[in-house]
C-alpha positions in Angstrom: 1.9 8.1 30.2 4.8 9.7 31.8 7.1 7.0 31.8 6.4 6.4 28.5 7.3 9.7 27.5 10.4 9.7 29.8 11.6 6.2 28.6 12.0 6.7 25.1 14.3 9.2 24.9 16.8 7.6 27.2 16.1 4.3 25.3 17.1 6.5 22.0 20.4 7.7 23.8 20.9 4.0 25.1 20.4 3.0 21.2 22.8 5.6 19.9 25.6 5.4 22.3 24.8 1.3 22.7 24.5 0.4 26.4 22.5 -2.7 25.8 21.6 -2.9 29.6 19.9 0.4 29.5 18.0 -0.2 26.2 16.7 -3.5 27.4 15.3 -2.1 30.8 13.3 1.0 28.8 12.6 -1.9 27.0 11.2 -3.8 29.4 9.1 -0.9 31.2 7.6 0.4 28.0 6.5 -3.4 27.6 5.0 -3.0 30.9 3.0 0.3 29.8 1.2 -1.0 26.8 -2.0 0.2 27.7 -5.1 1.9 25.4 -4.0 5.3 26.0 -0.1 4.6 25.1 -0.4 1.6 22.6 0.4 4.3 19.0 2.1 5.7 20.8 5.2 3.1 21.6 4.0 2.0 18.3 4.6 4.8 16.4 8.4 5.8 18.3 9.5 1.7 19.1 10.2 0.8 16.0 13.7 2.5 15.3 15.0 0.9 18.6 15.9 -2.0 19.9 14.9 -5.6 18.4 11.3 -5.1 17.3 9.9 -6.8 20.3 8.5 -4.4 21.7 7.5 -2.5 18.1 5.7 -6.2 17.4 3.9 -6.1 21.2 2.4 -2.6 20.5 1.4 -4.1 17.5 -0.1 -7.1 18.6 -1.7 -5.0 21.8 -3.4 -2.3 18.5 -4.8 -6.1 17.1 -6.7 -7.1 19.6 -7.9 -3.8 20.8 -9.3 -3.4 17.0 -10.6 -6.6 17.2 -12.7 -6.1 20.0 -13.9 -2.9 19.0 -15.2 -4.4 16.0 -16.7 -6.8 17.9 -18.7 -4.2 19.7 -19.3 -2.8 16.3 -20.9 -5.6 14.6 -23.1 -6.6 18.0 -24.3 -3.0 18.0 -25.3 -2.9 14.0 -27.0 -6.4 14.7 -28.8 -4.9 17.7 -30.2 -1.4 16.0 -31.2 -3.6 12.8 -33.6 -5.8 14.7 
């Protein structure tokens, strides 16, 4: 989770003083550290930066994590109703 929470504010700084290079790099690593524990997290902080790829990645990575859970969900309902 560090890198995470030392990426963004450089790739705010590359953002507000636009250094493209820079912004697509803490781009590219916070891509790379989509994980559970850091998913809302570049979530919630991507989506003023940059051009919503990695905002719509998060996204995508929350989707299918939900999904799954309610996967689980619905097996274990079926399960304790039998």
């Amino acid at each position: 989770m560090k890198k995470v929470k030392d990426a963004f504010p450089l790739l705010k700084l590359a953002a507000k003083y636009m250094v493209p290079d820079i912004e697509a790099q803490c781009t590219e690593l916070l891509k790379k550290e989509i994980t559970d524990e850091t998913a809302l997290a570049i979530y919630n902080q991507s989506g003023n930066y940059g051009d919503g790829s990695l905002h719509g990645q998060a996204l995508d990575y929350i989707c299918k994590f939900v999904a799954i859970l309610y996967a689980h969900f619905i097996k274990l309902c079926f399960l304790r109703s039998i």
